[in-house]
C-alpha positions in Angstrom: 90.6 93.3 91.6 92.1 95.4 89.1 94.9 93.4 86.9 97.0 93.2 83.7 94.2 92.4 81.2 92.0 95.1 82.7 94.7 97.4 82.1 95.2 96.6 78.9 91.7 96.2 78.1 91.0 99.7 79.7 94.4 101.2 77.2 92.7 99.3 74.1 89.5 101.0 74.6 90.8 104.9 75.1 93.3 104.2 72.1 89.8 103.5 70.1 88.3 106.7 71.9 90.9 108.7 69.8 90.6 107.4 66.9 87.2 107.5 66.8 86.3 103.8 66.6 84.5 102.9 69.9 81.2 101.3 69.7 78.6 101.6 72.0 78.7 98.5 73.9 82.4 99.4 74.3 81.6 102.4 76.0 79.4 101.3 78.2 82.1 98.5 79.0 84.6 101.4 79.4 82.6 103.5 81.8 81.7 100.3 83.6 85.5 99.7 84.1 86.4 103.0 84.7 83.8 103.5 87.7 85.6 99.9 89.0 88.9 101.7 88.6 88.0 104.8 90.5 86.3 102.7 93.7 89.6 100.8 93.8 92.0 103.3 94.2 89.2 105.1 96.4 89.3 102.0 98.5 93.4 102.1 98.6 93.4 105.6 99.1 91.1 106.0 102.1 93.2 105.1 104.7 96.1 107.7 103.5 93.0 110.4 102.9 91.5 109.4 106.5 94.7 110.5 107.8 95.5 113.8 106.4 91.9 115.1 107.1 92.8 114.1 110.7 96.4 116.0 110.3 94.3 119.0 109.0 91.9 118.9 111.8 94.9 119.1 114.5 96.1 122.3 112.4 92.9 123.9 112.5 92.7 123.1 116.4 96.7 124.6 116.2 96.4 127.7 114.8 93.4 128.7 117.1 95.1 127.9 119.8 97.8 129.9 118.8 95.8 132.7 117.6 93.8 133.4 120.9 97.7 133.2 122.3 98.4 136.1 120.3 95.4 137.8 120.8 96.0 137.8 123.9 99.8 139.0 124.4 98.4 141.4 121.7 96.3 143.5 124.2 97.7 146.4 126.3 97.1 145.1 129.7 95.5 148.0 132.2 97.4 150.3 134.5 
């Protein structure tokens, strides 16, 4: 669960990164938070990036369909 003091814990930390005064055992605290961070909002983000994958699919499946239309009106038809 990402919260307030992790926040500010996680803004403490990258105000050291610039000015050069992080130790090591901060920095591996800081990448461990920072990985936690990431799968959280990949966690709250899923369902949003589940749907426009699906939303691209259906356009992919659209503009074939549409395509082979216009292929088809395309070519002359015999005499």
């Amino acid at each position: 669960m990402w919260d307030k003091v992790k926040h500010v814990r996680l803004n403490t930390w990258r105000a050291a990164i610039r000015q050069g005064a992080l130790t090591e055992a901060e920095g591996a605290a800081l990448r461990a938070l920072t990985q936690e961070l990431d799968a959280s909002e990949a966690t709250y983000l899923h369902p949003a990036t589940e749907r426009v994958r699906q939303e691209r699919e259906a356009l992919v499946e659209q503009n074939s369909k549409l395509e082979e239309i216009v292929r088809e009106q395309s070519i002359p038809s015999p005499k």
